[in-house]
C-alpha positions in Angstrom: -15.6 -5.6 -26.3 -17.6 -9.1 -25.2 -14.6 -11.9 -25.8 -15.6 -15.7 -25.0 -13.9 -16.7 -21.9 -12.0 -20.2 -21.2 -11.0 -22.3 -18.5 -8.3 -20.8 -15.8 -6.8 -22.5 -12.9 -5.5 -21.2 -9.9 -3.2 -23.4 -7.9 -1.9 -22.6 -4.7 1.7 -23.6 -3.1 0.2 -25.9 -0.9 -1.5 -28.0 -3.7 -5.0 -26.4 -3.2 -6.8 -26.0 -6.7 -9.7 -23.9 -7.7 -11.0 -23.9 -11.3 -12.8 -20.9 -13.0 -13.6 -18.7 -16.2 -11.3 -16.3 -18.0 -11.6 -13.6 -20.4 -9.3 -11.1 -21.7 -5.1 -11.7 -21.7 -4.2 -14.9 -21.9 -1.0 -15.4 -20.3 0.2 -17.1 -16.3 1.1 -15.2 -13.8 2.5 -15.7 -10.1 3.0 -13.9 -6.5 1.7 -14.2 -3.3 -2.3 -14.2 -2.9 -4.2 -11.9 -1.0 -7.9 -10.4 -0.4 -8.9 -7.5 -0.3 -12.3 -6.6 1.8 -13.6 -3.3 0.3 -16.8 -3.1 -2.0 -15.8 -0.8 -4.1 -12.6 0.9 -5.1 -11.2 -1.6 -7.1 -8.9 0.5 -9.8 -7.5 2.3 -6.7 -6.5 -1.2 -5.4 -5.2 -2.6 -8.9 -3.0 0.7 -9.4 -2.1 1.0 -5.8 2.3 -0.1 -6.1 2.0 -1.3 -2.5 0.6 -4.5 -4.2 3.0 -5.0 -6.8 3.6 -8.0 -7.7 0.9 -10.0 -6.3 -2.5 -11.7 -6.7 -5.6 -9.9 -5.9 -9.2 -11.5 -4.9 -11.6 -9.2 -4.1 -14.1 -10.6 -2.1 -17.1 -8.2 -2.9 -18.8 -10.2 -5.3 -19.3 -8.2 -8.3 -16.2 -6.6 -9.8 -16.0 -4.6 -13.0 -19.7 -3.4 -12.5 -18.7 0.4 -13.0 -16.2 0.0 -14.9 -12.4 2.2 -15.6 -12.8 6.1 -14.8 -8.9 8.0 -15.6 -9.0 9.5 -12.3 -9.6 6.8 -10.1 -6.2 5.6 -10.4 -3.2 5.4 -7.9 -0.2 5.1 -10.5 0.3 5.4 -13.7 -0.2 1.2 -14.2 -1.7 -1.9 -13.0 0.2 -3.3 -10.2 -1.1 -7.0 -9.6 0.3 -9.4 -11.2 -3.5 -11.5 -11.7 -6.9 -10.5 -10.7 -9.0 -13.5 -8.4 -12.8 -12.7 -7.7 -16.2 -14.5 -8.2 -17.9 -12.5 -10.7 -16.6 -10.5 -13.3 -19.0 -8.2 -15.1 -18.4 -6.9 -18.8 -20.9 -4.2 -18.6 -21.1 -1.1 -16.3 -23.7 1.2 -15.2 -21.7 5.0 -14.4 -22.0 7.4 -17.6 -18.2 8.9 -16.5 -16.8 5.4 -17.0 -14.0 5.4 -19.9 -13.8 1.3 -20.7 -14.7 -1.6 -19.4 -12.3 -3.9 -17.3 -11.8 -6.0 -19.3 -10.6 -3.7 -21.5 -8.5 -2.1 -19.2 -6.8 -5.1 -17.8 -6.1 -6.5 -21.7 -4.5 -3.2 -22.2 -2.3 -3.6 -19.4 -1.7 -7.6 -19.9 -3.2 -8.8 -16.5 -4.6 -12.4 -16.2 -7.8 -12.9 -14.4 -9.9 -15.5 -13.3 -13.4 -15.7 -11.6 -16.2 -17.5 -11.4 -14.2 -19.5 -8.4 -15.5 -19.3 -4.6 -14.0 -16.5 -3.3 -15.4 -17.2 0.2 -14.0 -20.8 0.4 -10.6 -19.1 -0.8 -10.5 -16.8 1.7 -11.2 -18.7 4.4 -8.0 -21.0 3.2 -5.7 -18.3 3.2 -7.2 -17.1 6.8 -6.7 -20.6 7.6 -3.4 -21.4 6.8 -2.2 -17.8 5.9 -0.8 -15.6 2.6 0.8 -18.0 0.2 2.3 -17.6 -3.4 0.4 -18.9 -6.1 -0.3 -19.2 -9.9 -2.8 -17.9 -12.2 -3.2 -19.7 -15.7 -5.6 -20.2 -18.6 -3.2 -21.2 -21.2 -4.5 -24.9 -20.5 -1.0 -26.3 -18.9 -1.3 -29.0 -16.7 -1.7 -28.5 -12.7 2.0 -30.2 -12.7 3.6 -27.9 -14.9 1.9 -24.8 -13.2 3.1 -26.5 -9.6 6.9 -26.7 -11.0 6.6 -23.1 -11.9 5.8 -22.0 -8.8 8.1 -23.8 -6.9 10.6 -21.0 -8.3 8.4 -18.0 -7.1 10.2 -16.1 -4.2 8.5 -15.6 -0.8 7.6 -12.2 0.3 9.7 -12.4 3.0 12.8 -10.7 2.7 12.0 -9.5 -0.9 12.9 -6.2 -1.2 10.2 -4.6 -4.1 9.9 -1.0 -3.7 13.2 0.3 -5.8 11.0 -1.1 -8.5 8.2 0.7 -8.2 9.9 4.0 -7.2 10.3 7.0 -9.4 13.6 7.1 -11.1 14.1 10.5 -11.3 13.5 13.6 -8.8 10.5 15.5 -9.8 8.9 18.7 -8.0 5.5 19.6 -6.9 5.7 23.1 -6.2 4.0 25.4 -4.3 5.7 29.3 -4.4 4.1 30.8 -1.5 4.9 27.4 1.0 8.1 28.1 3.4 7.7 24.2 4.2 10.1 22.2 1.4 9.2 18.6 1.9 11.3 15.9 1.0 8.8 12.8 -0.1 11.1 9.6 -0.2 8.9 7.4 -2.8 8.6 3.9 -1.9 5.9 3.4 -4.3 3.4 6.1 -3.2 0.1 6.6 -4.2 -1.0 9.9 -5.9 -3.9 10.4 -3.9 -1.0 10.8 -0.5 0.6 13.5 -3.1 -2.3 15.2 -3.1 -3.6 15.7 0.7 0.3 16.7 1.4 0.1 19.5 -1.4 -3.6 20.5 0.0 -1.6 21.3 3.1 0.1 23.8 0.9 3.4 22.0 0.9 6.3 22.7 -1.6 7.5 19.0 -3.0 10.5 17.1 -4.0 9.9 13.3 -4.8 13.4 11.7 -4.2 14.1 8.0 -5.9 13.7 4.8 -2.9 17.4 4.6 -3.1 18.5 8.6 -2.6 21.0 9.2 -0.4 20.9 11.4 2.8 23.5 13.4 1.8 21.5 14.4 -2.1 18.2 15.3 -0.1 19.8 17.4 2.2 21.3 19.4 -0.6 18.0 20.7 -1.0 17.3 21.4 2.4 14.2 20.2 3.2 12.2 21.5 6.0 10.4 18.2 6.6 10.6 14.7 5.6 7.4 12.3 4.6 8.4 8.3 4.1 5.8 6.6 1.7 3.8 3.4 1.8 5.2 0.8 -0.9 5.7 -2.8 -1.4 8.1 -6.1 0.0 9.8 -6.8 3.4 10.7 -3.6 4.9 13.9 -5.3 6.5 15.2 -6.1 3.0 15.5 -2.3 2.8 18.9 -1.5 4.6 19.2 1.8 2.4 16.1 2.9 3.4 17.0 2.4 6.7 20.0 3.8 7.0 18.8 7.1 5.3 16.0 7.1 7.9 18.1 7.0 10.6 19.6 10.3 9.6 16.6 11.7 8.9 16.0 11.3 12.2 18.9 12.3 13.4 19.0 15.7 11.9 15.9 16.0 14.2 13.5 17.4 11.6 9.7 16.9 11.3 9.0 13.5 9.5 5.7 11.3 8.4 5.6 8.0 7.4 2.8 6.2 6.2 2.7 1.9 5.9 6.3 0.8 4.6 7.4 4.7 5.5 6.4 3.4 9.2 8.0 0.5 9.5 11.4 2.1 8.3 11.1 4.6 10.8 11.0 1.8 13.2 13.6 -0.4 12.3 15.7 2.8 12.2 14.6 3.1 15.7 15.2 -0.5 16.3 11.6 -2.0 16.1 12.1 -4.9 14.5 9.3 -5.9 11.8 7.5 -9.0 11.4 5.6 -11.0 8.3 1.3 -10.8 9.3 0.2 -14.9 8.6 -2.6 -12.4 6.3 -2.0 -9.0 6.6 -5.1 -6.2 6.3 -6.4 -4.9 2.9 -9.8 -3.2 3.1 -11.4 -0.2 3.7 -13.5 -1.3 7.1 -10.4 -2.2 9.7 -11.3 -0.5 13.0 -8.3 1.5 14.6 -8.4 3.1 18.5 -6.7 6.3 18.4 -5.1 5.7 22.0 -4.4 9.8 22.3 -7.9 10.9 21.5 -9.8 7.9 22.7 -11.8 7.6 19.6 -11.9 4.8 17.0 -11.4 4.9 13.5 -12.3 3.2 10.3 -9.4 3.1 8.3 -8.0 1.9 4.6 -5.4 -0.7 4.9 -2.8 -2.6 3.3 0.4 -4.5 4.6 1.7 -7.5 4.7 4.3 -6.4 8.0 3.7 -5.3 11.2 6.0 -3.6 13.7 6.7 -5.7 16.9 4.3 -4.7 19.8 6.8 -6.1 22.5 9.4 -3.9 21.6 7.3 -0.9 21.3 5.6 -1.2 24.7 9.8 -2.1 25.6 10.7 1.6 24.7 8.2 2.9 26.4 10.3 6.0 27.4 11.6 6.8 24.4 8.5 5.7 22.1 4.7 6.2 22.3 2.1 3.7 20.9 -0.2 6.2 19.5 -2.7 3.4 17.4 -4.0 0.1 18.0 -6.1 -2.4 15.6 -9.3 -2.9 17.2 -9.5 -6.7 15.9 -6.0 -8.0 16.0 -4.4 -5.4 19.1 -1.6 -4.7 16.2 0.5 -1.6 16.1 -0.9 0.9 14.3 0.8 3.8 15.1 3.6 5.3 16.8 5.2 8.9 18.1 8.4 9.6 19.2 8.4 11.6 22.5 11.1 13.7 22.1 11.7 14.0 18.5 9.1 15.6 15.8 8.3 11.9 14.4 4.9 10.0 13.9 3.9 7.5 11.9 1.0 4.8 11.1 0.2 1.3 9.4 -2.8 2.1 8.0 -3.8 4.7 5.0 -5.4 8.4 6.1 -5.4 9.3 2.4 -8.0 6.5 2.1 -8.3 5.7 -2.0 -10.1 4.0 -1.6 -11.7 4.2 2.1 -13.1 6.3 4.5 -11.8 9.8 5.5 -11.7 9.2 9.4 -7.7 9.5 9.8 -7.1 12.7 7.6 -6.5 14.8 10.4 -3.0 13.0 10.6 -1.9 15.0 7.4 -2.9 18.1 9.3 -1.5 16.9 12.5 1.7 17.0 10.6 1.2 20.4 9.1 0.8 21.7 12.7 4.0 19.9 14.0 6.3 22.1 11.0 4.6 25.1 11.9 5.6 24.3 16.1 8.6 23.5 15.3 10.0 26.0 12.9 7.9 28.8 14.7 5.5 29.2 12.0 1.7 31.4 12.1 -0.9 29.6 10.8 -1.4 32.7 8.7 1.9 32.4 7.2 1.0 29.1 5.5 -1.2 28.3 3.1 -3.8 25.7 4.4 
């Protein structure tokens, strides 16, 4: 498919303009703007439902250069709401490829624009932090377009991942595993699904808003809290089912948004990042090991350092961010309960931090009493 492309706009809350190209889906859309630092890995990051709802630039510079494979995917759709990045390419080189992006992103109804400076963009945003903004190449004028996105709500205290959730409890089941684990979907990606069932792990995938009291009536051995999008402190259902997951004092896992539940459950309050981290290159200190990682990331939120160091005797900083001294982990010290910020599962990203998903499978089997020859691996 080669379509002529048109003018676009993007317009930032703050009055900024940049003016571009667009092909494809014609349309506006809004949500708060963000970058992204990885070179490659780009259908991962448009299908990843921790960025639903928002506007993605990629700051590589060539985007759309291999094209849409079906099993480089992270959800079953596009998340974004608009695609930023400086060059878009039409044609790509891999033989596995199944379409082009633009083909893929018409299919799904996503507005683009490129041919901006990304660079100039991203040092705005680093400059006077995340922002909502609007996409459009349906001509309006930059007046209209600012109107319209006077009415777009901040990300601050938007509670997003019921949205993106499952609806409805489904199984991924493993006959030979003792360990049932209860996954509470926040808008996971299928690449965490599948390092928890290479540990050999029988799963249930329970709703965002499942009650305590329906998990337990499967009786799960263990309990893993997902990544996903919005203001974790929007979430008090989420919350207040955590706090009885950790009350009933059974192994749990949480990964991004799954962390910071687990500690406002714990009372660690959260707080909005002026940019947040999205890339595949952020440098994390493993302060148990002593060794550093390079790890995936997205969020928008951070737990509050202050009160972590506060709790000292009750709570362990187990990660720290190598460029911003951010949280980046925790561990409680008397209950089975870890967590982290960043993404071990990677997709895209390196694979430094997959030892966490084994960690865990270690911490059932300690727990419950469990051979490692009576699991499968």
């Amino acid at each position: 498919m080669n379509l002529s492309s048109f003018k676009a706009i993007l317009i930032l809350e703050d009055g900024t303009i940049f003016k571009g190209r667009s092909i494809g889906y014609k349309a506006q859309a809004t949500g708060e703007v963000c970058f992204n630092t990885g070179m490659t890995g780009y259908q991962e990051i448009f299908t990843d439902p921790s960025y639903y709802g928002q506007l993605m630039i990629m700051t590589n510079v060539h985007i759309g250069n291999y094209g849409i494979a079906s099993l480089e995917k992270e959800s079953e759709r596009v998340q974004i709401n608009g695609l930023i990045c400086r060059n878009f390419s039409n044609h790509f080189s891999r033989q596995s490829t199944d379409t082009s992006l633009e083909e893929y992103l018409i299919r799904n109804k996503i507005v683009m624009i490129y041919d901006i400076d990304t660079r100039a963009l991203v040092h705005h945003i680093r400059s006077k932090g995340a922002m909502n903004a609007i996409i459009s190449n349906l001509d309006e004028s930059s007046d209209s377009l600012l109107n319209t996105l006077t009415s777009v709500p901040s990300m601050l205290g938007l509670e997003l991942a019921s949205k993106v959730s499952t609806k409805s409890i489904y199984d991924i089941v493993n006959p030979e595993s003792k360990i049932k684990l209860a996954v509470l979907d926040y808008g996971i990606k299928s690449s965490i699904l599948q390092q928890l069932s290479n540990r050999g792990f029988s799963i249930r995938v329970f709703p965002a808003r499942t009650s305590f009291e329906e998990i337990s009536n499967w009786n799960p051995t263990a309990f893993f809290l997902s990544n996903g999008p919005g203001d974790p402190s929007s979430m008090e259902y989420a919350i207040h089912t955590c706090s009885k997951i950790l009350e009933s004092g059974k192994p749990t896992f949480g990964i991004c948004l799954g962390h910071q539940i687990i500690a406002l459950a714990l009372g660690i309050p959260t707080q909005k990042m002026d940019q947040g981290h999205r890339g595949s290159n952020h440098p994390v200190l493993n302060l148990t090991t002593g060794r550093g990682e390079i790890t995936a990331q997205n969020h928008g939120f951070t737990i509050d350092m202050n009160e972590v160091e506060n709790r000292k005797s009750e709570i362990a900083l187990s990660h720290v961010n190598l460029n911003d001294k951010s949280v980046e982990g925790i561990m409680h010290r008397i209950k089975p309960v870890f967590s982290v910020q960043y993404h071990p599962e990677a997709g895209p990203g390196p694979h430094d931090s997959r030892y966490l998903f084994d960690n865990f499978n270690e911490m059932i089997h300690k727990v419950y009493g469990y051979s490692t020859t009576q699991m499968i691996a």
